[in-house]
C-alpha positions in Angstrom: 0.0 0.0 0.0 1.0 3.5 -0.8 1.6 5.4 2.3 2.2 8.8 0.6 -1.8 9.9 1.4 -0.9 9.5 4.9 2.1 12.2 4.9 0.4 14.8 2.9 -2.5 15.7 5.5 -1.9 19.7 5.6 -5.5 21.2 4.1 -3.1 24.5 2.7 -1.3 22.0 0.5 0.9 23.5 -2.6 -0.8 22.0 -5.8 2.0 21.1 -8.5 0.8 21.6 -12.4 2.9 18.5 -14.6 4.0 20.1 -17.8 1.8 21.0 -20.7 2.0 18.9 -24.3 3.3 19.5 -27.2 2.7 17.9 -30.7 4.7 14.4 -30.5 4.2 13.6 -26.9 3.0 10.6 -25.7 -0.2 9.5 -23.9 -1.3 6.5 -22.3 -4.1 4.6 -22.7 -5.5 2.5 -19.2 -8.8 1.5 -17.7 -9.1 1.5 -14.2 -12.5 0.3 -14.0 -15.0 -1.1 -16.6 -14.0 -3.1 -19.4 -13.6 -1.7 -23.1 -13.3 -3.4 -26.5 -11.1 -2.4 -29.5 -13.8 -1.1 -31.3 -15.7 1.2 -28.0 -11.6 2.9 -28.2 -10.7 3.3 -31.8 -12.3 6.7 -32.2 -10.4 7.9 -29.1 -6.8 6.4 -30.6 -7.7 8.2 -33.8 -8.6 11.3 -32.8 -5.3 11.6 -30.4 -3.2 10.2 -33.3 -4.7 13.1 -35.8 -4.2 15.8 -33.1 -0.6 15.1 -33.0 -0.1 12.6 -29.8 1.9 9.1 -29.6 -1.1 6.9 -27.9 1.0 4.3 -25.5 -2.0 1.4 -24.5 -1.9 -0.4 -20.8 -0.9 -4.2 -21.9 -3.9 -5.0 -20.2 -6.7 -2.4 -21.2 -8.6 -5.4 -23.4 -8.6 -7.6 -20.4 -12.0 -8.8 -19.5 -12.8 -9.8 -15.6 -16.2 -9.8 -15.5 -17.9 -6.1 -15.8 -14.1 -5.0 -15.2 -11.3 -4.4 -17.4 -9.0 -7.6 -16.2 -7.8 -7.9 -12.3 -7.1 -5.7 -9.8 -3.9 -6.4 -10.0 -4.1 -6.2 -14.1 -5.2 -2.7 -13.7 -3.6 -1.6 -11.1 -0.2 -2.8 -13.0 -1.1 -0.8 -16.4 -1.9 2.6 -14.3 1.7 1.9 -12.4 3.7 1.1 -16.0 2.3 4.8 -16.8 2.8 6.3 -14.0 6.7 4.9 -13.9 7.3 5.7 -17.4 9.0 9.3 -17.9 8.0 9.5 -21.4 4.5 9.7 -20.6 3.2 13.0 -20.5 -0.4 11.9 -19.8 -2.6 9.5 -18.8 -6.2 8.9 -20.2 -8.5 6.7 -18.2 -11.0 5.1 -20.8 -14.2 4.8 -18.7 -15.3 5.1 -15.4 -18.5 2.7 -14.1 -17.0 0.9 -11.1 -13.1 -0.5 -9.6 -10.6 3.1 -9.7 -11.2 2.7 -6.1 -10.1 -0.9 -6.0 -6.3 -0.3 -6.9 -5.9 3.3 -5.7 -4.0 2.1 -2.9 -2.3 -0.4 -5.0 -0.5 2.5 -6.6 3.4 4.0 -6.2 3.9 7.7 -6.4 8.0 7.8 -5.9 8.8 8.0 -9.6 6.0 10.0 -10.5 6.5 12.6 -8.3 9.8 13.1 -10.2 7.9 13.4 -13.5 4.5 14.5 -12.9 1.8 13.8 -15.8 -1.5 14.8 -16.4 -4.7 12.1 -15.0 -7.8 12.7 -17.5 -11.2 11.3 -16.6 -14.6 12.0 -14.9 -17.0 9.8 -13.5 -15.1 7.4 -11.6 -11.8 8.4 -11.9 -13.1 10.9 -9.5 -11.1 9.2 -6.7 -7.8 9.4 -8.5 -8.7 12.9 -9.0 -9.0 13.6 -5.4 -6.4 11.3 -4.5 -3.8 13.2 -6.8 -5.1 17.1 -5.6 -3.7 15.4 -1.6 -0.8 14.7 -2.9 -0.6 18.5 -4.3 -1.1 17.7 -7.9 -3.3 19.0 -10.7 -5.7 16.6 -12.9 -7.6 17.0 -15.9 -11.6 16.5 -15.3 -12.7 15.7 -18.9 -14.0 13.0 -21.3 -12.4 9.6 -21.5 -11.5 6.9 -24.4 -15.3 6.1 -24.4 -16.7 9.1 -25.3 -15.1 10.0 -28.2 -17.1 9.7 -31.5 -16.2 8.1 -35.1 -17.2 10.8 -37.4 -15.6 14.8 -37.2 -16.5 15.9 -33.3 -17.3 19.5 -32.8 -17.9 19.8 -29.3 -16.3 21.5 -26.6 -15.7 18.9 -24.7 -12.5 18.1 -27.5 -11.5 21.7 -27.8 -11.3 22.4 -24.4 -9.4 19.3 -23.1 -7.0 20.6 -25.9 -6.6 23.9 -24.3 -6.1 22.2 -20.8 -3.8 20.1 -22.2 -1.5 22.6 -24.6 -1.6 25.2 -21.9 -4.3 27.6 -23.9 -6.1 30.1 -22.1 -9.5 28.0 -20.4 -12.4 29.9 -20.3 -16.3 28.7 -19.8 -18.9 31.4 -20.4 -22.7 29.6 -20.1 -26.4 31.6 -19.2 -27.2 31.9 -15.8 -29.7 29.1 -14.6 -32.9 30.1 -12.4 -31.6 28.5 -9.1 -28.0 30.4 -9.7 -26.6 32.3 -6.5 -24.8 35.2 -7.4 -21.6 36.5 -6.5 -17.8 35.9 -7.7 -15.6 33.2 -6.1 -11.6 32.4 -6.5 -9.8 29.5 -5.7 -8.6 26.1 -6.7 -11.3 23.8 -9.1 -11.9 20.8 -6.6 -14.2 17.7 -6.8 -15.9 15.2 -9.3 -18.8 12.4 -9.1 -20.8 13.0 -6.2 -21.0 9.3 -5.7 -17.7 9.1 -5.3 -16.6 12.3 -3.2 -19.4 10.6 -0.9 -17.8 7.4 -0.8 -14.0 8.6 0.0 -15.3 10.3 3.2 -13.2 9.6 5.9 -10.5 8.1 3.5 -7.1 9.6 3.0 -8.9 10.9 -0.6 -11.3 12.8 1.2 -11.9 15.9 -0.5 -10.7 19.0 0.9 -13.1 21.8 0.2 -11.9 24.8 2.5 -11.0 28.0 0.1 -12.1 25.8 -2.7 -14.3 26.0 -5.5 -16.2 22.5 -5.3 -17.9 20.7 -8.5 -20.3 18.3 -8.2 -22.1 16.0 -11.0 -23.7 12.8 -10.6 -25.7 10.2 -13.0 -28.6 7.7 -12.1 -29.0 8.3 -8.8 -32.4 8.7 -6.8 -33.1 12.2 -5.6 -33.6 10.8 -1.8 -29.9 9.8 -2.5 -29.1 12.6 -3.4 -30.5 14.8 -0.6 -28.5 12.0 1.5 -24.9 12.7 0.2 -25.8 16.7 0.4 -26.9 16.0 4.1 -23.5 14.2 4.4 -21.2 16.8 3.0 -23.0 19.3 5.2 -22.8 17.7 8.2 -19.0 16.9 8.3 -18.7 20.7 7.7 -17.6 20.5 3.4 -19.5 23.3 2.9 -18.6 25.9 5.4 -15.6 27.1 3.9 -15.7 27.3 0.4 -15.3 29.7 -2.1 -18.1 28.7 -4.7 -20.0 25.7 -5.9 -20.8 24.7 -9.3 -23.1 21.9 -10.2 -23.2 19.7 -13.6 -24.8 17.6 -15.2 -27.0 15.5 -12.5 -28.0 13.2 -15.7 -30.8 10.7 -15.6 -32.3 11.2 -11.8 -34.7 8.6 -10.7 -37.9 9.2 -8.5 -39.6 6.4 -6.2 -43.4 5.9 -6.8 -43.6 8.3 -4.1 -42.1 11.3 -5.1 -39.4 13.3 -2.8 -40.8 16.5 -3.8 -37.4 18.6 -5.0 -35.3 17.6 -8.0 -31.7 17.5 -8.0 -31.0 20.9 -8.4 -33.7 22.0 -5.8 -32.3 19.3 -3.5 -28.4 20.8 -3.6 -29.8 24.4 -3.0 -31.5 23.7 -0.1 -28.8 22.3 1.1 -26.7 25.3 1.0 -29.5 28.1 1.1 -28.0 29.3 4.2 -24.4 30.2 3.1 -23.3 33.4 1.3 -21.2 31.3 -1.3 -22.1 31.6 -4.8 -23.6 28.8 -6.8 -23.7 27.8 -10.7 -26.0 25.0 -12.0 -26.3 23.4 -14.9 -22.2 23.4 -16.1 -21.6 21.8 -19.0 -19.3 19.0 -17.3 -20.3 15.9 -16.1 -22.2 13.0 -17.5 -23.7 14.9 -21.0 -22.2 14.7 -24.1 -20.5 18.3 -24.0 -18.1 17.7 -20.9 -15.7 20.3 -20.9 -12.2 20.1 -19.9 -12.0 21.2 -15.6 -8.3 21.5 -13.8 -8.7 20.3 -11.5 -6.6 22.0 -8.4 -6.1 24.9 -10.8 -7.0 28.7 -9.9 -9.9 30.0 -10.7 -12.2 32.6 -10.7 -16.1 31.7 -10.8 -18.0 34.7 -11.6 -22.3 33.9 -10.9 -24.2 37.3 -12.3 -26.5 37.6 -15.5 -24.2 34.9 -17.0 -21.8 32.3 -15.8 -18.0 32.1 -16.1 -15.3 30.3 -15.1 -11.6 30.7 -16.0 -8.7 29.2 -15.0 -5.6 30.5 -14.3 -3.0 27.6 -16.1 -0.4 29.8 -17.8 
């Protein structure tokens, strides 16, 4: 087991940015969680190849072990090759669904920390995302090698993991949404699935929200569920001290025959109707087809008034 988590428990922690691409580079390919075929990757592959990367593939990213992609140890293995491997300038997850969390502590950070690299992913990956920001490091929060498509893809999900990548100035302007809270908010981009940020309470990857700017998205979850995860983060105090919140997509929310009463959105501001932070809903990041690039552990300024933006400071 890694034990670097365990050393790095300061909240005021100094967040290190890996170096930016440039045309030639390489990037590996690895799934830490659900399985993927040849075919669900080959737009992904092409797409890097034609915007001027080397793509490096996990020896096991085909392996099949039941709804995962091969063993724990299997996966655990490719993430640790690409993590080792100074030639790697990134590393793209290819899907989330379930077993990031599985070999997390499976992982070695000694060579890495000598060559830092970027992480790309959402969903799932969510706990290497928060598991990286402890240990002081900036991550990508972006599409993965599923969600590419075969034909020419115009959306800003593409461009804007581009920018993040190649170190262009990233900026999202969106409308403002009914439920908004206005005000303006600086500090790092923190936080991911949910789910996820729900489940790594009381973990070394616990997130760490104070001066923050926390994200939140989720998929398929029931809205009493939802209520329940706010309930948690408020109660062990996540929301007292942050700079700003901004909510994605919270995709495909389920209902029981007896309905709760709020949806998602209503649910999350109730939660936090009481503080003076601002909050964004409906970003464009998450579990919809236009998930734009987030770094995260970045600086940033959120800016809630008649519209919405958020820019990150990654010169």
């Amino acid at each position: 087991m890694c034990c670097i988590f365990a050393k790095i428990t300061n909240v005021n922690i100094i967040v290190i940015k890996p170096p930016h691409l440039k045309e030639g580079d390489r990037i590996g390919l690895v799934s830490t969680a659900r399985k993927i075929s040849k075919e669900e990757l080959a737009p992904c592959i092409e797409h890097l190849k034609s915007g001027g990367l080397r793509v490096i593939l996990g020896k096991h990213i085909y392996d099949i072990d039941n709804q995962m992609a091969g063993t724990d140890e299997a996966r655990a293995a490719d993430m640790q090759e690409m993590l080792d491997d100074p030639s790697i300038k990134a590393i793209m997850c290819a899907r989330g669904g379930y077993g990031t969390v599985r070999i997390v502590d499976k992982l070695y950070f000694n060579t890495f920390i000598k060559s830092p690299k970027w992480v790309i992913g959402f969903s799932d990956i969510t706990v290497l995302h928060l598991s990286f920001h402890n240990m002081g490091y900036q991550t990508i929060h972006a599409l993965m090698g599923i969600n590419f498509f075969k034909d020419e893809d115009p959306r800003m999900a593409i461009s804007t993991l581009r920018k993040a990548l190649f170190n262009a100035p990233l900026v999202h302007t969106i409308p403002a949404h009914p439920l908004n809270k206005k005000g303006t908010a600086k500090g790092m981009v923190i936080g991911g699935n949910l789910s996820i940020i729900y489940s790594m309470m009381g973990s070394d990857s616990q997130v760490r929200t104070d001066g923050n700017i926390l994200f939140l998205e989720d998929l398929d979850e029931y809205m009493y569920h939802i209520d329940r995860m706010m309930m948690n983060l408020k109660r062990a105090k996540m929301f007292d001290k942050i700079a700003g919140l901004v909510i994605g997509g919270m995709t495909d929310m389920n209902d029981n025959a007896v309905a709760f009463g709020k949806n998602a959105h209503e649910i999350i501001l109730d939660a936090v109707k009481n503080y003076d932070f601002p909050v964004c809903f409906d970003f464009p990041a998450g579990h919809i087809d236009d998930n734009r690039a987030l770094i995260m552990g970045a600086p940033a300024e959120l800016v809630v008034g008649d519209d919405v933006t958020l820019s990150f400071n990654n010169g």
